[in-house]
Every structure is written in structure tokens, then in C-alpha cells.
N, C-alpha and C positions, 0 to 999 in steps of 0.2 A: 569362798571358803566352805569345806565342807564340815558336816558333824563327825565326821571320824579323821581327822589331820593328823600327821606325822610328827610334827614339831605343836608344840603346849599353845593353846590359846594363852594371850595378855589376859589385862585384868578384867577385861569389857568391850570383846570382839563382835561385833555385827555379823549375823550368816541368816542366809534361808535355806529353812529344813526343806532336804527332798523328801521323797515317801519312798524309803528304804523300806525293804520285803525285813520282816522281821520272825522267829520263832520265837514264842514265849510260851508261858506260864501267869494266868490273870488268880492273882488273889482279890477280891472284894472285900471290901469294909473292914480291913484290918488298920492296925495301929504302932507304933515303933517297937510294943512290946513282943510284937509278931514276928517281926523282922528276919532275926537269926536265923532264927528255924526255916522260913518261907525261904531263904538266901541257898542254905546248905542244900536242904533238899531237890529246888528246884533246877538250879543250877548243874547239879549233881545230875538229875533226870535228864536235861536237855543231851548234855556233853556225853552218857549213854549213845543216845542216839546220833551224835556225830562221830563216837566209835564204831556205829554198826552200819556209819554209811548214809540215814537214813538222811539226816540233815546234814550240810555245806556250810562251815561258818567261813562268812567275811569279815568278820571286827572281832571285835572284844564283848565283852560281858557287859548288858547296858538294864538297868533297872526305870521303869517310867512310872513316877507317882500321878498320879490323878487326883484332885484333890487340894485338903489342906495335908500336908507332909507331916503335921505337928500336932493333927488329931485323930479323924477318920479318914482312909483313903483307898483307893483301889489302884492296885499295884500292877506291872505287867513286868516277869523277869524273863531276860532270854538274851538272843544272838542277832547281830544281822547274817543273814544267810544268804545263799545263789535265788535258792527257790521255795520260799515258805510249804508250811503241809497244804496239800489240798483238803485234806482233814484233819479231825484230831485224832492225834495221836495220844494213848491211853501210857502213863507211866507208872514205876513200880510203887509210886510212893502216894496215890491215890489223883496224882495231878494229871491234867492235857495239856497236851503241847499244842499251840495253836496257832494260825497265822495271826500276821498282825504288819504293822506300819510304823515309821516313825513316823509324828503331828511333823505336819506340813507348814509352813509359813517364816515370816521373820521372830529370829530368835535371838538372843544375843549368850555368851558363852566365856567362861575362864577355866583354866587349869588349877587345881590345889596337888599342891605337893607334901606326902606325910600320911600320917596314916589316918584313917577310916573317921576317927575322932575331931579330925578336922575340916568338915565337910561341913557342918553345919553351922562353923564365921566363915567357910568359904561360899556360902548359899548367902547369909548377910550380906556379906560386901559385895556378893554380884545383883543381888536386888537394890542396893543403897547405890551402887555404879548405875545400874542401868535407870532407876529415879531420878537420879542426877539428868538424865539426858531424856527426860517425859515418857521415859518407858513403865509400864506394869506389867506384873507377873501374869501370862496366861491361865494359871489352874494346872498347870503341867510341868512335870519336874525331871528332868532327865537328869543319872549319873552314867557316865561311859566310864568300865573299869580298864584302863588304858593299861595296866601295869595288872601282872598273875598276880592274886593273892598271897603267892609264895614268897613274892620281893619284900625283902627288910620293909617296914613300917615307913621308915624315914624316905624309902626312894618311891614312894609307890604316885603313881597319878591317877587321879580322876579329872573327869574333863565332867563340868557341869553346863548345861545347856538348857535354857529359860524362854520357850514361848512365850513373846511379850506380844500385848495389847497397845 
């Protein structure tokens, strides 16, 4: 199973991450009240540059927390791409665009269905699932925004994926 599937992960799917080429956007040591703004801008910056050609997107819009997600953390927003920057790329909004990876290893992964707001009893139950079965959280937090943010609230998917120990 891969980190970018077609049809929704169950409640508590088993996978090993490959090291998907990724473009991002790293913010350092922010916190949930940072969010928004790190989301719109960033996001906004990359997809510029897949207008102009410079980047290749292969998935969807995927956010990776470092970290505790609930206090301080270091964030990385971006795309999986063909062929990440060889450098960084300087954007209008003060940010770089820069290579990067998805963490590598066994993971375990669910789908939440609904909007934005449900993401974090959808992160509970995939940590309480994957405990259930001797797994802990790695320190690393992936959302894949599977569904445009333009989709009604109700249909939208994210696919969460949990580097376990």
C-alpha cells in the first residue's frame, strides 16, 4: 500500500513510507495559532510555481508536523512532485521552496471524512488504533489533503499517516 491510494485507507491500515521527492515550504517552531496563515500563503507560493512550469505535481497537497502537533513544531507544507528543486526557490511571500522527502519506514494510516475540524478525533482514534496493536507515534505527522479545499466540508478527505515506533 502506498501513501497516496486511490480508494480511503480503513480505520488502521499498515504501509511502508517510500521516500517520495517532495516540494515544500519548512516553517520552524510554530504552533496551531500559526497555521492558517503558514496554510494559505504557502500553499498559494508553491501552486505559482506549478503554473509557471517550474514544479510537477504528482499528488495532492500534504502538510508534515515534526514534533508535538499540540504545542511547538516544525512544519513542512508542499506537493509530491516528478523532480524536487535542485535549489531553493525564493517566493513572493518571503518563503523557499525547497526539496524535501516523505519519512521513510513503517507507518500505519486512516482516512477522515468532513471537514478540517475533524482531523484532530481523527488523529485520537488512529493513535488509540495503532496502541491497540504495540504501535507508538514516531514524532511525525502527516496530513494528505486528498480532496481541493474547494469540496463542500462534508465530502472532503484527508488521509492521515503516522510513523510508528
Amino acid at each position: 500500500m502506498n501513501a497516496f491510494p486511490d480508494a480511503p485507507f480503513g480505520p488502521v491500515d499498515r504501509l511502508d513510507l517510500e521516500a517520495v521527492p517532495l516540494a515544500v515550504i519548512r516553517h520552524e517552531g510554530i504552533g496551531l495559532s500559526d497555521i492558517q496563515e503558514a496554510f494559505d500563503a504557502g500553499y498559494a507560493a508553491i501552486a505559482l510555481h506549478f503554473a509557471g512550469g517550474a514544479l510537477v505535481p504528482t499528488g495532492p497537497a500534504l502538510a508534515i508536523y515534526h514534533g508535538d502537533p499540540m504545542g511547538v513544531f516544525d512544519l513542512e507544507l508542499g506537493f509530491p512532485v516528478e523532480s524536487p528543486p535542485e535549489n531553493p526557490i525564493p517566493t513572493a511571500t518571503g518563503g523557499v521552496i525547497v526539496a524535501s522527502t516523505l519519512p521513510t519506514g513503517p507507518a500505519v494510516a486512516t482516512s477522515v471524512f468532513g471537514s478540517y475540524g475533524e482531523l484532530g478525533s481523527g488523529w485520537g482514534g488512529l493513535v488509540e488504533r495503532a496502541g491497540a496493536e504495540g504501535l507508538r507515534p514516531g514524532g511525525v505527522w502527516i496530513e494528505v489533503y486528498v480532496s481541493d479545499p474547494s469540496t463542500a466540508p462534508a465530502e472532503l478527505r484527508t488521509d492521515l499517516l503516522m510513523p510508528v515506533a
